[in-house]
C-alpha positions in Angstrom: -3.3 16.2 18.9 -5.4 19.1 18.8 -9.0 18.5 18.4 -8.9 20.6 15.1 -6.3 18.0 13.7 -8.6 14.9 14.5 -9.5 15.1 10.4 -8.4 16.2 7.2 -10.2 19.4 5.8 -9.5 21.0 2.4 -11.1 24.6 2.0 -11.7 25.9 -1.4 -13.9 28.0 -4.0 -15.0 26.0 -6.8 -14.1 27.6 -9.2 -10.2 27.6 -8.0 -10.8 23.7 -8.4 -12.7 23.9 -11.5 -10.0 25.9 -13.3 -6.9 24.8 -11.7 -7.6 21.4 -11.3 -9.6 20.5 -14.4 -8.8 23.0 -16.9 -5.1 23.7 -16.9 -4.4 20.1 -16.6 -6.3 17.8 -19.4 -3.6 15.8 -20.5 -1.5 13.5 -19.0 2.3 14.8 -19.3 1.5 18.1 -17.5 -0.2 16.5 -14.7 2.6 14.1 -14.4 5.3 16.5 -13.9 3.6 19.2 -11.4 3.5 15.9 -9.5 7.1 14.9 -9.6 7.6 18.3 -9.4 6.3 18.3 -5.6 8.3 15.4 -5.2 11.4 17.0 -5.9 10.3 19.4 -3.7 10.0 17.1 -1.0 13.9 16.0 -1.3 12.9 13.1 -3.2 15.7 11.2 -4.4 14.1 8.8 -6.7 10.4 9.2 -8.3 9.0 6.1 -9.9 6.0 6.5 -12.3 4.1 3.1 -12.2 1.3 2.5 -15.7 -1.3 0.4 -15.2 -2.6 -0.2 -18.3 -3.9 -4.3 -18.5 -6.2 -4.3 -16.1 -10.0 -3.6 -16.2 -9.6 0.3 -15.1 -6.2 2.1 -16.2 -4.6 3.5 -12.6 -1.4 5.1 -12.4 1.2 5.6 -9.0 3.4 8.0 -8.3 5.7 7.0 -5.7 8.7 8.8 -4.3 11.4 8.9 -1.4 11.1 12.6 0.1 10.4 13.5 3.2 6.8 12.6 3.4 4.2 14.4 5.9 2.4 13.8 9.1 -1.2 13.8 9.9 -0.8 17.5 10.8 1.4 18.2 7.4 -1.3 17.4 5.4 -3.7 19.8 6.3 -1.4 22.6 6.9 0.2 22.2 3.2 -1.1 19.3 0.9 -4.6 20.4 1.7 -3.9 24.2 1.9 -4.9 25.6 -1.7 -2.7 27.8 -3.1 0.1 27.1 -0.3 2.4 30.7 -0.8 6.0 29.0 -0.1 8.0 32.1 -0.4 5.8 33.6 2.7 5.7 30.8 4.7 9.5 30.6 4.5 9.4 33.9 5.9 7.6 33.5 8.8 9.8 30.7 9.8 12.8 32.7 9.1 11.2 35.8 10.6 12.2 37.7 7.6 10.7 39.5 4.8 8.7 37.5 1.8 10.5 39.4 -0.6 14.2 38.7 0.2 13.7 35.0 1.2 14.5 32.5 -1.6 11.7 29.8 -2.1 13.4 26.2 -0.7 12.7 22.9 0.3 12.4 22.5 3.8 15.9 21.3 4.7 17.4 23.8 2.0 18.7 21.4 -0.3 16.6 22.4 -3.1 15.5 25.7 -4.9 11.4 24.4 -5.0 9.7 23.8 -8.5 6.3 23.6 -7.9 3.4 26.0 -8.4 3.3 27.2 -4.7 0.6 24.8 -4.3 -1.6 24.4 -6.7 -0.2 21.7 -9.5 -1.2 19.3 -6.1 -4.8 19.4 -7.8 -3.2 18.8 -11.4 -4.5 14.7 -10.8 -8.1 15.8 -10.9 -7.7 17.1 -14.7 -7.3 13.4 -16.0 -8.2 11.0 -12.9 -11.7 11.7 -10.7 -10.1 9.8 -7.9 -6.9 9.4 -5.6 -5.3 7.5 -3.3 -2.8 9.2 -1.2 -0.3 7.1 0.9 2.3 9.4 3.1 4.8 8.3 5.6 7.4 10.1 7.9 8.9 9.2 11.1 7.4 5.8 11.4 3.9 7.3 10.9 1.6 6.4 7.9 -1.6 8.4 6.8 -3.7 7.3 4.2 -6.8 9.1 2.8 -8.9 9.3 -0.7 -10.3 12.4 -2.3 -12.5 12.7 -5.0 -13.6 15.5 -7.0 -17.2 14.7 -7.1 -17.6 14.5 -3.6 -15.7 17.9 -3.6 -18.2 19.0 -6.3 -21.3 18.0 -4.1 -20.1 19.5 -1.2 -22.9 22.2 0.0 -19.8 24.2 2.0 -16.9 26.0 0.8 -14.5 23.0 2.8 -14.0 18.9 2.2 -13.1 16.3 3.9 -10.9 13.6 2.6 -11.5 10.1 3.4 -9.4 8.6 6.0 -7.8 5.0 5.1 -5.6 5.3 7.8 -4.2 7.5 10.4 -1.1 7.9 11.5 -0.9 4.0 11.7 2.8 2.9 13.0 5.1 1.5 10.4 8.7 0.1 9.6 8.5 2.0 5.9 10.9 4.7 5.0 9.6 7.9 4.0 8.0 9.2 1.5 4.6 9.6 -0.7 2.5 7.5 -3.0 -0.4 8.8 -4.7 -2.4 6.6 -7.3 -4.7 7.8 -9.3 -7.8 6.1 -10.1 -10.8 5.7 -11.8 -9.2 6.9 -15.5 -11.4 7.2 -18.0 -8.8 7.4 -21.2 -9.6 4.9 -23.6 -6.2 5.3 -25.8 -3.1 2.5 -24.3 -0.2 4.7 -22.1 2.8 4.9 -23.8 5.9 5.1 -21.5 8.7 6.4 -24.2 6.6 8.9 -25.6 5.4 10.2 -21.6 9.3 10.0 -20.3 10.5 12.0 -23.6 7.6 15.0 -22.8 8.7 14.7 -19.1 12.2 14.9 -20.0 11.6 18.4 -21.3 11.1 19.7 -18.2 14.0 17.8 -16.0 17.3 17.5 -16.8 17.1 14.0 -15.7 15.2 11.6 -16.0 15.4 7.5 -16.3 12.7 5.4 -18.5 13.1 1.8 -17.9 10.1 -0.6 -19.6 9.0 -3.7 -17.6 8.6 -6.2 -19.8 7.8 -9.3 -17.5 
């Protein structure tokens, strides 16, 4: 690995987080679905949504089954702000921005997401996550927090590193848990599957009741 891969290292303006990442996304159901949007962009065939909601400090995981990324993934696109798909597909097609169609990287799937930035959607309700990634046998783990984004003195952050690229038997895919909510009012599952079903075509609420 290159020595510029040996960390993680978002660069950013402010007030691109400030707006995208904090304003546009206040509530809840939003933020929930430009995150299953990404998975789906992934080739996720299954996204669970886990609620916390007995515990001393509310915390809620997104998991999926997509293709997860590697060490090197993650700061080319999760950490790249306002990722352009529809170019970057071009450049790997050698073709022209304008006649390439925006897909998922094995072309299964028309892509959904907002070319990169819904990815800071989790900061508008949660000041913390966790971000657990695996492909190929490979797991990267690392934490980011929007007040140590705020604090930073540069333009650039750098993620905390759980774990990197630490060998594993788990099957792809990405789990990201937010943390540190500060919403006082219970989750309510039926009411956050019917506002997510408005934007899929399908979508599965099951309630855990043990």
């Amino acid at each position: 690995m290159s020595k510029s891969q040996s960390k993680l290292v978002m660069e950013f303006d402010p007030n691109t987080i400030e707006h995208l990442g904090i304003q546009m996304y206040s509530t809840l159901p939003p933020v929930l679905a430009e995150l299953v949007a990404n998975s789906y962009d992934a080739e996720a065939a299954t996204v669970k949504i886990l609620l916390y909601d007995t515990s001393a400090e509310k915390r809620i995981v997104i998991k999926d089954n997509g293709h997860g990324m590697t060490f090197d993934e993650i700061n080319s696109r999760f950490l790249k702000i306002g990722k352009n798909r529809r170019k970057d597909n071009a450049n790997r097609k050698g073709g022209n921005a304008k006649n390439v169609s925006e897909k998922s990287d094995n072309g299964k799937r028309f892509v959904i997401g907002r070319k990169g930035l819904g990815k800071l959607s989790f900061f508008g309700v949660a000041p913390e996550a966790k971000i657990s990634t695996v492909k190929n046998g490979s797991r990267t783990v690392f934490i980011m927090s929007i007040e140590k984004i705020r604090e930073s003195k540069e333009k650039s952050y750098e993620p905390e590193i759980v774990e990197k690229e630490t060998k594993t038997d788990e099957a792809n895919g990405t789990t990201i848990e937010l943390l540190k909510l500060t919403r006082k009012t219970p989750f309510v599952a039926a009411d956050l599957a019917v506002s997510l079903s408005r934007n899929f075509e399908i979508f599965d609420y099951v309630q855990d009741k043990s």
